[in-house]
C-alpha positions as CSV (number, residue, x, y, z in Angstrom):
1,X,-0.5,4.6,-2.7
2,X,1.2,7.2,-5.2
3,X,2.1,10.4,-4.8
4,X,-0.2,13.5,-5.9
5,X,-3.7,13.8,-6.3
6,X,-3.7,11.6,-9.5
7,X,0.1,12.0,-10.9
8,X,3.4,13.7,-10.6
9,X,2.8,15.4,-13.9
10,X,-0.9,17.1,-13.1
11,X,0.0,18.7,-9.5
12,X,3.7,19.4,-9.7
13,X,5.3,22.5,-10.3
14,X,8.4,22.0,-12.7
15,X,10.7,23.8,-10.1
16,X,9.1,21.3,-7.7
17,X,9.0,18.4,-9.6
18,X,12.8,18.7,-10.4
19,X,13.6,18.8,-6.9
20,X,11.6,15.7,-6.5
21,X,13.2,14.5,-9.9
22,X,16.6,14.8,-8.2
23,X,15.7,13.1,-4.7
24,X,14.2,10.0,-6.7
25,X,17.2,9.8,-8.2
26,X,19.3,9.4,-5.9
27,X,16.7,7.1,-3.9
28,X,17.0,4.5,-7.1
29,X,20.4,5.1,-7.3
30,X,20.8,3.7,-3.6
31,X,17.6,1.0,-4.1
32,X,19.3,-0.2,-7.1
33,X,22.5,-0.7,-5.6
34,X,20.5,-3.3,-2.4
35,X,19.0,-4.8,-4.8
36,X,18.9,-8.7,-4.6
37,X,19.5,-9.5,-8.5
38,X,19.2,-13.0,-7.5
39,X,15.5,-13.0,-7.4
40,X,13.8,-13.5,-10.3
41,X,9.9,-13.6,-9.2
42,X,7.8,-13.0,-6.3
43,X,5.5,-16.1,-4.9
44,X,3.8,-16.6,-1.5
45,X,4.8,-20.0,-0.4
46,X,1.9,-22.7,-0.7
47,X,2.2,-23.3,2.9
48,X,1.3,-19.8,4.3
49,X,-2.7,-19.9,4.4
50,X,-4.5,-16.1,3.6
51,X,-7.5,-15.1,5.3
52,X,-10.4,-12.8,3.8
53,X,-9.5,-9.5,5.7
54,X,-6.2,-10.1,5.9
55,X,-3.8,-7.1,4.8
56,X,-0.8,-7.1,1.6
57,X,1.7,-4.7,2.3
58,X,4.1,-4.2,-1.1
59,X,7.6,-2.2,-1.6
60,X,7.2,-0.7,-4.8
61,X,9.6,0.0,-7.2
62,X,8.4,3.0,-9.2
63,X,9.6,6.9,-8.1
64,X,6.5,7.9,-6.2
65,X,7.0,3.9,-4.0
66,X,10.5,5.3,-2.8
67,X,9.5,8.4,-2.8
68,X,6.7,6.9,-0.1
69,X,8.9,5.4,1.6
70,X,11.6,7.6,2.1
71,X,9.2,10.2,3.6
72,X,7.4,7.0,6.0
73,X,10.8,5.5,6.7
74,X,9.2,2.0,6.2
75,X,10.3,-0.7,3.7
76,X,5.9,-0.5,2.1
77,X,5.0,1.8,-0.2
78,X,1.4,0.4,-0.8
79,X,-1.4,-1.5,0.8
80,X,-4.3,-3.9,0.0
81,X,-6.4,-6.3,1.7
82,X,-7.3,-9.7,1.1
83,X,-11.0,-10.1,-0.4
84,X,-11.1,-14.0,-1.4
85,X,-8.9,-16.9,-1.2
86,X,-10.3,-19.2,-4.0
87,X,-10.4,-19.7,-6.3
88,X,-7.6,-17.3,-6.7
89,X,-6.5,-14.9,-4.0
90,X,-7.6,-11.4,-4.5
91,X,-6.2,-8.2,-3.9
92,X,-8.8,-5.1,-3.4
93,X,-6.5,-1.4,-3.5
94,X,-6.8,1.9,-4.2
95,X,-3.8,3.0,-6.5
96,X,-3.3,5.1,-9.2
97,X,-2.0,3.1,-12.5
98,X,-1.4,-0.9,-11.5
99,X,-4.0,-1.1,-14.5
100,X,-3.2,1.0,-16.9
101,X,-7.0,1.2,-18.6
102,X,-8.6,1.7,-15.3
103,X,-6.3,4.9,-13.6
104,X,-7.2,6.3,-9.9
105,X,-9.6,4.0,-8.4
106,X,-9.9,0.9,-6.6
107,X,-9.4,-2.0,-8.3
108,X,-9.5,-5.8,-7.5
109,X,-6.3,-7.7,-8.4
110,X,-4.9,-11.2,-8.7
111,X,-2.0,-11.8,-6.1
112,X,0.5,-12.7,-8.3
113,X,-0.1,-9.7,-10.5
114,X,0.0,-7.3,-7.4
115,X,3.4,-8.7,-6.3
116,X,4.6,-8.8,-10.0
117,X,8.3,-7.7,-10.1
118,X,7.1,-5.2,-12.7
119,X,5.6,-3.4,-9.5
120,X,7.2,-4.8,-6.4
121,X,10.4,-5.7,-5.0
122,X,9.1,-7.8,-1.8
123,X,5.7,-7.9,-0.4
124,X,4.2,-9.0,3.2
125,X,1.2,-10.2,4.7
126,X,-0.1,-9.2,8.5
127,X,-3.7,-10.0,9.8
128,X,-5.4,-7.3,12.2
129,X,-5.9,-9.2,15.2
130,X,-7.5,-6.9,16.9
131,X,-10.6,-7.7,14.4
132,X,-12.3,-11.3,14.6
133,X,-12.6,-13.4,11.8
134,X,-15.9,-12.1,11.1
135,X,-15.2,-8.3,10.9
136,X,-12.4,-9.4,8.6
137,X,-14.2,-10.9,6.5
138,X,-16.7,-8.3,6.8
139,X,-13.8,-5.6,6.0
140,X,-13.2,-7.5,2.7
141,X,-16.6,-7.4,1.9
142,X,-16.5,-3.5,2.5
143,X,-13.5,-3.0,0.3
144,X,-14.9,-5.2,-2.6
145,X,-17.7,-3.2,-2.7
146,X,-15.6,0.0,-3.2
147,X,-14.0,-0.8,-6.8
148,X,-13.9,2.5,-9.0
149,X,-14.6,4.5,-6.3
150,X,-11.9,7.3,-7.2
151,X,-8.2,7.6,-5.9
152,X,-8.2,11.4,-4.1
153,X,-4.5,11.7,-2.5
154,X,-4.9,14.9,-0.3
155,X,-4.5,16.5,3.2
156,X,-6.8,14.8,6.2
157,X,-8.9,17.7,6.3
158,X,-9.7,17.9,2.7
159,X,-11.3,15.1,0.8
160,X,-9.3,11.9,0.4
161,X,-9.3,8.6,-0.6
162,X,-5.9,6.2,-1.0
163,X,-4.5,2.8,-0.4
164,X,-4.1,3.2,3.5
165,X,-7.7,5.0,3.4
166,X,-9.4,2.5,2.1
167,X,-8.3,0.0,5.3
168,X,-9.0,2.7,7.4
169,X,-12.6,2.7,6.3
170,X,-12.8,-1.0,6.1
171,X,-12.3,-1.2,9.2
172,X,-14.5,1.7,10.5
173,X,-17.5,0.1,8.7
174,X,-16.6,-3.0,11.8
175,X,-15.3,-0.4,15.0
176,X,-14.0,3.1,15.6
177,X,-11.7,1.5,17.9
178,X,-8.7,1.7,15.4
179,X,-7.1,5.3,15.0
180,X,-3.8,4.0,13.0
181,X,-1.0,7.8,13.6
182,X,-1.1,9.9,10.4
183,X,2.0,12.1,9.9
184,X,2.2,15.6,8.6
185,X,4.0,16.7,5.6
186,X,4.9,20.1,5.0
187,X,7.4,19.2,1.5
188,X,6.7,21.0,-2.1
189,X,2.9,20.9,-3.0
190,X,2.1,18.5,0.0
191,X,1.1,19.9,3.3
192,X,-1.1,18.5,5.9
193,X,-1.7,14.9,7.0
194,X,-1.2,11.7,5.6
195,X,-1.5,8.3,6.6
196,X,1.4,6.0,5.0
197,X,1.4,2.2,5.3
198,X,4.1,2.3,7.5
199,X,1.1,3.7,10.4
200,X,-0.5,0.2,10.2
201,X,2.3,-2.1,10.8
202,X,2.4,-0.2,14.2
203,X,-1.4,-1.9,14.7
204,X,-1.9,-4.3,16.6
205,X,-1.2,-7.2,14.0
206,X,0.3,-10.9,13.1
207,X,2.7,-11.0,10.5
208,X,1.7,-13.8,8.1
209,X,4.7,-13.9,6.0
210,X,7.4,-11.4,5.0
211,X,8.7,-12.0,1.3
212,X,11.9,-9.5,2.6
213,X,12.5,-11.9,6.2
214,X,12.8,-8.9,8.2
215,X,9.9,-10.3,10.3
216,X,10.2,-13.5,9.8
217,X,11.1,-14.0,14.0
218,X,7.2,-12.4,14.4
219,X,5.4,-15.0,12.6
């Protein structure tokens, strides 16, 4: 998930964007200073086993990831979900520029490059229990099917399609029983609803592994 309809630079004002400018600042000035300097890559241990369906949360370390999650309060900034386990787990998201020749859309993505320290500074894994085994797998099968579908960041009402989106309608292809809280901005050039990661850790969900061990006493 990243802020604006495609990028900082095409939807913010440059009184706006220095405001923004500023905050991020100071949000990498504090980020930087927490920072464990000990770690020197990101790995999911061999013994956790991933599930198709299952969903990859991941703290990001670019402006518009703390910028994310300053405004959600949450430690994730971004979302996938699990589409295959072998031969080599995949990743399907909806972000704007994890691959540089393919920009705004939904892309599929090897685990270890999504949790590369290049774009994350601790990742976790939860699996929607509320979902069976076969509408997960099912929900993966939905999001695979969505790659280069375009990345659309905008109010509830208007058209949209992001990271959290795309689990939302993952899941909505398997039940409408699932109605995850979206909260309303009203900051600079964004006003309306928006539904941040942080809404679907407040699911109904099993926490797999937690690369951070703040839930480690869940799992």
């Amino acid at each position: 998930m990243a802020i604006g309809k495609l990028t900082f630079n095409q939807v913010l004002l440059p009184k706006k964007r220095k405001i923004l400018l500023n905050l991020s600042i100071f949000l990498f000035l504090i980020v930087a200073l927490k920072q464990d300097k000990g770690i020197e890559f990101l790995k999911l241990p061999s013994h956790i086993q991933l599930q198709q369906g299952d969903w990859i949360f991941r703290s990001g370390i670019g402006v518009d990831s703390r910028f994310i999650q300053h405004l959600s309060q949450s430690d994730f900034s971004h979302i996938g979900i699990v589409i295959a386990i072998e031969p080599n787990i995949l990743i399907a998201h909806a972000t704007t520029d994890d691959d540089p020749k393919h920009l705004n859309q939904v892309l599929i993505t090897k685990l270890d490059d999504f949790i590369a320290l290049s774009r994350a500074k601790n990742f976790a894994v939860a699996r929607p229990t509320f979902l069976n085994t076969q509408q997960r797998i099912q929900t993966a099968l939905y999001a695979s099917q969505q790659v280069g579908k375009p990345f659309i960041l905008d109010d509830k009402a208007e058209p949209h399609f992001y990271c959290t989106t795309l689990i939302l309608n993952a899941v909505h292809s398997q039940t409408h029983d699932f109605n995850p809280k979206w909260q309303y901005l009203d900051i600079a050039v964004f006003r309306g609803h928006y539904l941040f990661p942080q809404a679907l850790t407040q699911e109904k969900i099993q926490w797999i592994y937690d690369s951070s061990h703040k839930n480690t006493s869940l799992f």
